[in-house]
N, C-alpha and C positions, 0 to 999 in steps of 0.2 A: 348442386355442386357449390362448393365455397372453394375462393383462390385466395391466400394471403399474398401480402406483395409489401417487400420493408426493404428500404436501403439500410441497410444493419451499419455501412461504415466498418465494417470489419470485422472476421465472425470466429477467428482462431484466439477468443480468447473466454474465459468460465464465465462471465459474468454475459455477456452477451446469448451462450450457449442454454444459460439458465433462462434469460428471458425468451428466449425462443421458444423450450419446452414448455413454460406457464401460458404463452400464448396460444399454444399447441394444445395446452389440456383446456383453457377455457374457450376456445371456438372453433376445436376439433375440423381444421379446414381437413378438405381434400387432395389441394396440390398451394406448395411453396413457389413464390417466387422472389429471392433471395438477391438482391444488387450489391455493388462493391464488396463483394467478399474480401477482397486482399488472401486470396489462400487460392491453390493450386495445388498439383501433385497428390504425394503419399499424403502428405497433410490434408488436402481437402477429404479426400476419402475418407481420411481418420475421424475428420469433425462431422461428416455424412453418416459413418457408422454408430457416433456415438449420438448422433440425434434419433437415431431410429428406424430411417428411412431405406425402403427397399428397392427403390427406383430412383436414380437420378438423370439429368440433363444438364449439364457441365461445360461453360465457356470460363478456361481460364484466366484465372486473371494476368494481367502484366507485369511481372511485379509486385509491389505493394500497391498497386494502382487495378480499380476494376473489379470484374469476376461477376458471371450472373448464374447461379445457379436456380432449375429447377427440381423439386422435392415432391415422392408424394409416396405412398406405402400403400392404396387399393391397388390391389392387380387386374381387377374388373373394369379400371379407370387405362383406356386406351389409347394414351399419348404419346403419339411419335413426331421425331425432329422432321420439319421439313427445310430449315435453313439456321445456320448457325453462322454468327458474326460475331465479334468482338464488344459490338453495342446492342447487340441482338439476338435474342434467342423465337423464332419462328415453330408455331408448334399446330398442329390438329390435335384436339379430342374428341374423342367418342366414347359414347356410354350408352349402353340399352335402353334405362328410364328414358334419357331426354333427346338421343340423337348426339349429334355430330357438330364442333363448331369448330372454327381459329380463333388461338390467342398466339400476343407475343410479345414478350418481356423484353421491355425497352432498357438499357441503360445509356442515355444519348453521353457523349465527351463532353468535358466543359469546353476544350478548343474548336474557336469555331469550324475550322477548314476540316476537320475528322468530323464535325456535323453535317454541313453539307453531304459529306460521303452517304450518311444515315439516310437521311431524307431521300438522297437518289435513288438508293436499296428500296427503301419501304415503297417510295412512287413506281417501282418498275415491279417492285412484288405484289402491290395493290393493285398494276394494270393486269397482271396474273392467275390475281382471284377476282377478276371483274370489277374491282374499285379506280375511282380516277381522283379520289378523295385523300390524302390527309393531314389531320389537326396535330397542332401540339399544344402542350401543356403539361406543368410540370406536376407529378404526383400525383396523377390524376387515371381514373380506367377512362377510356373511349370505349364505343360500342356502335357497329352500325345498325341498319333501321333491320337488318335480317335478325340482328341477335335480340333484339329491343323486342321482335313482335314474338323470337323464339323464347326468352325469358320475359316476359309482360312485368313479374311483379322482381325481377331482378335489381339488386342497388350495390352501393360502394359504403361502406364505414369507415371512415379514417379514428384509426386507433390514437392513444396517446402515445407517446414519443417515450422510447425507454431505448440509453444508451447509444442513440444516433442522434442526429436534428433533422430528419428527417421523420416523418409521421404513417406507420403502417397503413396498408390499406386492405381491406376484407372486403370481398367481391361476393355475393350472396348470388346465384345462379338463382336458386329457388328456395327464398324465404321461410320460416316456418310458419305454419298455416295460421292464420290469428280467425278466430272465431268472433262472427262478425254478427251471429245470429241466423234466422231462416230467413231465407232471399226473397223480397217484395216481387208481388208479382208487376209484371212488366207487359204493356198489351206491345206486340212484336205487329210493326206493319207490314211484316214479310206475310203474315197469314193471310193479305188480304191476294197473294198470288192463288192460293187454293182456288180451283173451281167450284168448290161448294162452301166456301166460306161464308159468301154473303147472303145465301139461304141460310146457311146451319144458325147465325147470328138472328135473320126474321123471326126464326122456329123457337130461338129459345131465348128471344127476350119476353122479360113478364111483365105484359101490357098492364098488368092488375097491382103490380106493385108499387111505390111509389120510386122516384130514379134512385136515390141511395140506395134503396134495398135491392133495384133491379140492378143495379151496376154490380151489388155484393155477390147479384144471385149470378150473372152473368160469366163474372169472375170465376166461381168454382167449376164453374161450366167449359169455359174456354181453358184453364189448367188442363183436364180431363180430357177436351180433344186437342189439348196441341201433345200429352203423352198417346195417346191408342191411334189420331189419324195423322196430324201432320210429322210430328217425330223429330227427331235432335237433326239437324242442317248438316253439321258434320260426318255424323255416322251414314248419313246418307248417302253423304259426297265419297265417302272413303269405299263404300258396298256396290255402290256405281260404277266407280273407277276397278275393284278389283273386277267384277263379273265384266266390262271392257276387255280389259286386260286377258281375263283368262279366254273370251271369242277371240280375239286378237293373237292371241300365243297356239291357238288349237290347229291341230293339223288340217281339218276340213275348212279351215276359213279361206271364204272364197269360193269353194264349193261346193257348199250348201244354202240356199234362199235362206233356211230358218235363222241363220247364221245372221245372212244379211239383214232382215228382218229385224231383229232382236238386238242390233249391233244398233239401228238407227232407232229406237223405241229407246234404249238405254242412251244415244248419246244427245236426244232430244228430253228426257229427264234429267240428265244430267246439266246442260244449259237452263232447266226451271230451276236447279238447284242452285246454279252458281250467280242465279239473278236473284234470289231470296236469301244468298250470303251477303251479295252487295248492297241489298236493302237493310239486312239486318246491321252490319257494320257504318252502314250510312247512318240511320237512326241512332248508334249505338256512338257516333264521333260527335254528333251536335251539328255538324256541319251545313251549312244552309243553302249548297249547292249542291247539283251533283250535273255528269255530265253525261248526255244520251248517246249510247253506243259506245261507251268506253268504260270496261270493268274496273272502277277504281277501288276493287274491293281493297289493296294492298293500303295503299295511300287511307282509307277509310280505319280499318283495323291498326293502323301506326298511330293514328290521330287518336281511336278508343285509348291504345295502351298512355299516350303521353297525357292525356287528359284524367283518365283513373289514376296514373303513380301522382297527377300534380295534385288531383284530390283526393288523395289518401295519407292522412296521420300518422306516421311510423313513432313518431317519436316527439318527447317535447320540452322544454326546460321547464321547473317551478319556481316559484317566487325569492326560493332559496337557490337557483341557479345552478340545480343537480337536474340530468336527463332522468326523462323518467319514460319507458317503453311497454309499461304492462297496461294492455288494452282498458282492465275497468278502474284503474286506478286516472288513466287518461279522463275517462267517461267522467267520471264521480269530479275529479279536478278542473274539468271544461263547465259541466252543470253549476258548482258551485261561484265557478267567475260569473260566468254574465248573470248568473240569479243576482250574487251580489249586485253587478252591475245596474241590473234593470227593475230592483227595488227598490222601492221610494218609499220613505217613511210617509203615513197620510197625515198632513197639515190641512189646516183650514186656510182654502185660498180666501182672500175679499173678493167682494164683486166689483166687477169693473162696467162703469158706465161707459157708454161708447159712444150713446145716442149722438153726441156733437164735434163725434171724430169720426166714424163709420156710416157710410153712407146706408139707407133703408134699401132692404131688398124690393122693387118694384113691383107690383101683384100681377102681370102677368108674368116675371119671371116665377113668382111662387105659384102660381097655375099650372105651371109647364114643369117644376121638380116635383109637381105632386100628382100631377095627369098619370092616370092607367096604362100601363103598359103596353104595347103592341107587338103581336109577333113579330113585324119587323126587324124591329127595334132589340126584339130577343137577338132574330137571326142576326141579323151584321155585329151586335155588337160578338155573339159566339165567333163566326165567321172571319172576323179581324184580332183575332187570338191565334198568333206563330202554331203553326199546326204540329212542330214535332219539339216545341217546348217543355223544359222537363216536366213532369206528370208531379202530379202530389200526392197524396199520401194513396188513392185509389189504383191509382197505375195507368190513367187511360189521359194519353194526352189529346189536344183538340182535335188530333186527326181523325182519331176516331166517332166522333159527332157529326165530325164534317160526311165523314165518305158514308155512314149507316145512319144519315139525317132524316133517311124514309123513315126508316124503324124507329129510331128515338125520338123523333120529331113530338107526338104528342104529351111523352111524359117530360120531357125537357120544358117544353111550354109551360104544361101544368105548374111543375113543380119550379119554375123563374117566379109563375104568377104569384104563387103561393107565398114565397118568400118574401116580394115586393108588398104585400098585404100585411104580411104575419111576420115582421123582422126577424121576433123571438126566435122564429126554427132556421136562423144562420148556423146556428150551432150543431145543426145536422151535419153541414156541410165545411165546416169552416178549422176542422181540423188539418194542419200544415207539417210538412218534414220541415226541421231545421237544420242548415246544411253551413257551413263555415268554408268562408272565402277567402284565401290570403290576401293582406294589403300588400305585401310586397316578394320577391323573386323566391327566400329562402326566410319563413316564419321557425322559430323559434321559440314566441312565447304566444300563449294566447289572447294577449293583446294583442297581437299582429292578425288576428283575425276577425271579420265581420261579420256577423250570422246574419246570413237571411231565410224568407220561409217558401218555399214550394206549397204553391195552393194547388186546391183542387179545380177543374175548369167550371164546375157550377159556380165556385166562389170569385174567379176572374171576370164572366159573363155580370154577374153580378153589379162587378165592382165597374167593369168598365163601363156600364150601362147610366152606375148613377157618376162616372165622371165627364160623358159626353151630355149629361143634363146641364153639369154646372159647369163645365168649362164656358159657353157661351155668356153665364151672367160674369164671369173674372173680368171682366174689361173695365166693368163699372166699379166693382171690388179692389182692386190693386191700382195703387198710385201708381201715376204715368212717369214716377221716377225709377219702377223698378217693373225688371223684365221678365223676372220668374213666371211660369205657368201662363204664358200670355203668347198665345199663335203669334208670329211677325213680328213682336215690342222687340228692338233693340234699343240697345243706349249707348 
């Protein structure tokens, strides 16, 4: 659903009438929300008719003062008044694709004492639909955490300003679909609730491979049983609840064991269900808590959605200072900056002697960065890698090494050692996602953005292994004027 929403400043005249229709043909909304009309009466109908529209919702204006008209022309779009005010128009929609929600077309007074009135309405209409919440601000949509989790990739566009000084607003319910590619695979730690998970993982890792390959082989593996055994979390939840439902509605219920029986086997599946949503939107928020005995699947799933809209690209200016919104023309113009960016022409550096400004590394410190590796030393440094840390380019974050440590224990070793021997084959492993961070609240250009890379966990284990070597020789390396990289050094 798309909702326009424009203080037009007054709408009983052609030139206004016109801008309406071209914003009508180029973003084909669903429902109008129309402020300071200045038109009432036979007149308002008149301008109603010649816009097009076959549905309206009509607070007259005052005078030449006011007027909030709502517009829309599906008849399949089921919207009825539940309050009308003067500064307010209160409404329900409903629609089959997406369900049911409340909007309401504010036109607040500029006097304040007819304000106050506003705000009392909306706080005692808010305690009516369960809220005890609300914000203001001017030109702006609001949305609570019900509609946010009901529309996920829903936004606001404010249009440019034609024949008011006010700035329309376009409310995008459900975006059009931007084609983002086929979706990475994702190891989900909801599987580890399965009862045969942690066999089915013994059974088909391949001791014989090396760990990329088994990780690759494993991968196609666990696609294949989470479609045919474990199955979509959702459609679960929803096959559960109706067969409840339909024990529950049956006339023998109650008087039949098998009933009882079957009622307690489904509401005990049902509880494994709604603990394997909560895991999965737990992992899916980043969130680094969670709390025992309390389903915070809601709060988890709020956090996914604010976290996905804040790291997702809609749109972006160029260097010419024109928006630009087409997905590969985005791609192509983000590749091309930071290439620029992080190419260096090759010069001939000098060499720099240091011998009698840098202190010599001392040979048991060079004994101890070149010593043989120890499992240990594998294990802790894996083991102290944030377990639900994004994942890199494989999909498998640390948790998973940690919790199937039996299983992968021997080729994990193998192939650390390997690496520490043979540097060359990093390259196995060392491919990274590049992911862009905003510097600040609302980026704009892609200078306002910082790439960094998502490794893969062999390649962290790795790294952290040779920086627990040499953070111990820093103390003798970095002047006692400065603090960086130095355990305890302040200054």
């Amino acid at each position: 659903m798309i909702v326009f929403a424009w203080n037009v400043r007054g709408i009983a005249n052609r030139a206004t009438v016109r801008a309406l229709k071209e914003y009508r043909r180029m973003y084909r909304p669903d429902c109008f929300f129309l402020f300071e009309t200045r038109c009432s009466g036979e007149k308002a109908r008149e301008v109603i008719r010649e816009l097009g529209f076959q549905f309206a919702v009509v607070e007259d204006a005052a005078g030449f003062s006011g007027g909030i008209w709502v517009l829309w022309e599906d008849a399949n779009l089921d919207i009825r008044l539940r309050e009308s005010h003067h500064q307010y128009i209160h409404l329900s929609v409903d629609r089959v694709e997406w369900g049911s929600c409340l909007l309401t077309a504010i036109y607040a007074s500029p006097q304040e004492r007819h304000r106050a009135t506003l705000w009392k309405k909306l706080q005692k209409g808010g305690e009516r639909e369960g809220q005890n919440k609300v914000f203001k601000r001017l030109d702006r949509g609001l949305a609570n955490i019900e509609w946010r989790t009901t529309f996920p990739d829903g936004r606001i566009e404010v249009l440019p300003r034609v024949r008011s000084d006010h700035h329309p607003l376009l409310a995008r319910f459900v975006p059009s679909r931007v084609d983002v590619g086929e979706k990475p695979f994702r190891y989900e730690t909801m599987w580890e609730t399965h009862p045969n998970f942690n066999h089915y993982v013994k059974e088909a890792w391949p001791k014989e491979q090396q760990l990329p390959e088994a990780l690759s082989t494993l991968t196609h593996l666990l696609k294949e049983w989470n479609k045919s055994v474990f199955g979509d979390v959702n459609r679960r939840k929803r096959r559960v609840m109706r067969r409840l439902e339909g024990i529950q509605q049956a006339r023998e219920y109650g008087r039949i064991p098998f009933f009882d029986k079957l009622e307690k086997e489904l509401t005990e599946e049902l509880e494994l269900i709604l603990e394997q949503e909560e895991v999965m939107w737990q992992q899916r928020s980043r969130q680094k808590w969670i709390t025992d005995r309390d389903r915070n699947t809601r709060f988890y799933h709020l956090k996914t959605v604010q976290r996905r809209r804040k790291n997702r690209i809609c749109k972006l200016k160029g260097e010419d200072g024109r928006w630009c919104e087409d997905m590969e023309d985005l791609k192509h113009k983000a590749i091309s900056y930071f290439k620029r960016i992080y190419n260096k022409d090759w010069m001939e550096e000098p060499i720099k002697i240091t011998g009698g400004t840098y202190p010599p590394i001392h040979e048991d410190d060079v004994r101890r960065l070149s010593a043989p590796l120890s499992n240990e030393e594998i294990k802790a440094a894996l083991f102290n890698i944030g377990s639900l840390k994004a994942p890199g380019e494989d999909g498998y974050p640390a948790h998973f090494f940690k919790e199937q440590w039996k299983v992968i224990r021997e080729s994990f070793m193998e192939f650390i050692q390997k690496l520490w021997q043979d540097p060359s084959s990093v390259k196995l492993v060392n491919q990274t996602l590049i992911v862009l961070i905003p510097k600040i609240q609302q980026p704009e250009y892609l200078k306002q953005f910082r790439p960094i890379a998502l490794c893969n966990v062999v390649y962290k284990c790795l790294s952290k292994i040779v920086v627990n070597r040499i953070k111990p020789t820093l103390v003798n390396r970095i002047a006692p004027f400065q603090s960086s990289f130095v355990q305890g050094r302040l200054i």
